[in-house]
C-alpha atoms as one frame of an Amber mdcrd trajectory, in Angstrom:
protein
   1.148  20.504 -80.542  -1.381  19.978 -83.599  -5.094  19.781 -82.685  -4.450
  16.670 -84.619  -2.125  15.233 -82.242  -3.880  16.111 -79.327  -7.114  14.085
 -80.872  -4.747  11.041 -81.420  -2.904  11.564 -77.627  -6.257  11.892 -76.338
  -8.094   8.887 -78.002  -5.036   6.713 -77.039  -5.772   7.788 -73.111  -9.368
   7.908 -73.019  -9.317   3.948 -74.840  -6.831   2.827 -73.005  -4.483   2.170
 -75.810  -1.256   3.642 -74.206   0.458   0.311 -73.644  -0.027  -1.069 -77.005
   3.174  -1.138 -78.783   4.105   1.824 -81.116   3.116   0.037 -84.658  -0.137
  -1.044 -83.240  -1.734   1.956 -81.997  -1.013   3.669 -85.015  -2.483   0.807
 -87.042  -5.723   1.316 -84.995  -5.544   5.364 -85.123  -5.650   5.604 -88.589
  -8.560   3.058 -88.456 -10.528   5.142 -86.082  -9.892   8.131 -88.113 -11.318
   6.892 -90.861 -14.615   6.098 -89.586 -14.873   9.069 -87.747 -14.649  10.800
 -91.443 -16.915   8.592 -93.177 -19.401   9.405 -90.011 -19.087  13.102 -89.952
 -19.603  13.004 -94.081 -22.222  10.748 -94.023 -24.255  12.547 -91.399 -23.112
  15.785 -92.417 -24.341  14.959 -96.203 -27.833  13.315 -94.387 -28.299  16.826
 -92.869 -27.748  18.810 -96.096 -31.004  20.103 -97.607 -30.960  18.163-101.439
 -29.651  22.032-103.377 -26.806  21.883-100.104 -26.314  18.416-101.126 -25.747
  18.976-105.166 -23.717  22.348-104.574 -21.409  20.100-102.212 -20.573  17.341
-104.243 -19.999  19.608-107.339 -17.829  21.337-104.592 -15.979  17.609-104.284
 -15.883  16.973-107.590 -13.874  20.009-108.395 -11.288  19.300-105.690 -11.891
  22.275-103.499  -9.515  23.156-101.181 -10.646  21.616 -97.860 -10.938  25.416
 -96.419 -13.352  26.041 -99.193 -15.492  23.044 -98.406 -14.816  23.800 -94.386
 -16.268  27.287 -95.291 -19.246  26.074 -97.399 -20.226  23.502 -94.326 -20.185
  26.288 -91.438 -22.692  28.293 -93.672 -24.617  25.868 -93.681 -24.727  24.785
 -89.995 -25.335  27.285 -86.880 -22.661  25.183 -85.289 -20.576  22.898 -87.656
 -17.616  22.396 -85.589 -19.981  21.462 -82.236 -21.408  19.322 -85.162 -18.556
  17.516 -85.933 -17.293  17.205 -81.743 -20.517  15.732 -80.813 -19.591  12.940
 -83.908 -16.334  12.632 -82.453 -17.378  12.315 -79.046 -20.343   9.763 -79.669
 -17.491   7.937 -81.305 -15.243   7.930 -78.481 -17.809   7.345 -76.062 -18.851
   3.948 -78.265 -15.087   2.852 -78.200 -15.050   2.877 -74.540 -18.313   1.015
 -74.347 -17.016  -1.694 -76.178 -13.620  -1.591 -74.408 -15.408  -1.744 -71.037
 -17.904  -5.115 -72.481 -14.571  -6.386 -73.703 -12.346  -6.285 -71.030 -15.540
  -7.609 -69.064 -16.481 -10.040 -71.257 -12.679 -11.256 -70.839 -12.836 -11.460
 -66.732
């Protein structure tokens, strides 16, 4: 099993999206996907010094292989990948917030 998967089979439990139907939850995975990216590249980028900054995006604009641009990021970080799992966690923990208000808000 991917660590991929397991994200999705784990956001699906944790939100409580298991008895959505099939077309649905992946609808809403590939949402929540995407703005965990745009969060961990906009904070990521926000933490870059402004030299870290320019050498990444020239790293973007030449279409680097995402292991190159993986590689780059953890050189720059003492711990990029607790980086990006305390994104991804604040993210989760958010979606369960608002599940939790809505399914309150809905009693």
């Amino acid at each position: 099993m991917t660590q991929d998967t397991i994200l999705k089979q784990t956001i699906i439990e944790e939100l409580g999206l298991r008895d959505l139907p099939r077309e649905k939850k992946e609808k809403m995975l590939v949402k929540m996907t995407e703005v965990v990216l745009k969060r961990i590249y906009l904070e990521t980028v926000e933490s870059l010094s402004d030299a870290d900054r320019e050498e990444l995006g020239k790293l973007l604009d030449k279409k680097a292989e995402p292991e190159k641009v993986e590689g780059f990021l953890k050189s720059k970080f003492e711990d990029y990948d607790g980086f990006v799992k305390k994104i991804v966690d604040d993210f989760k923990n958010e979606m369960k917030e608002s599940m939790t208000q809505l399914e309150n808000s809905k009693s």
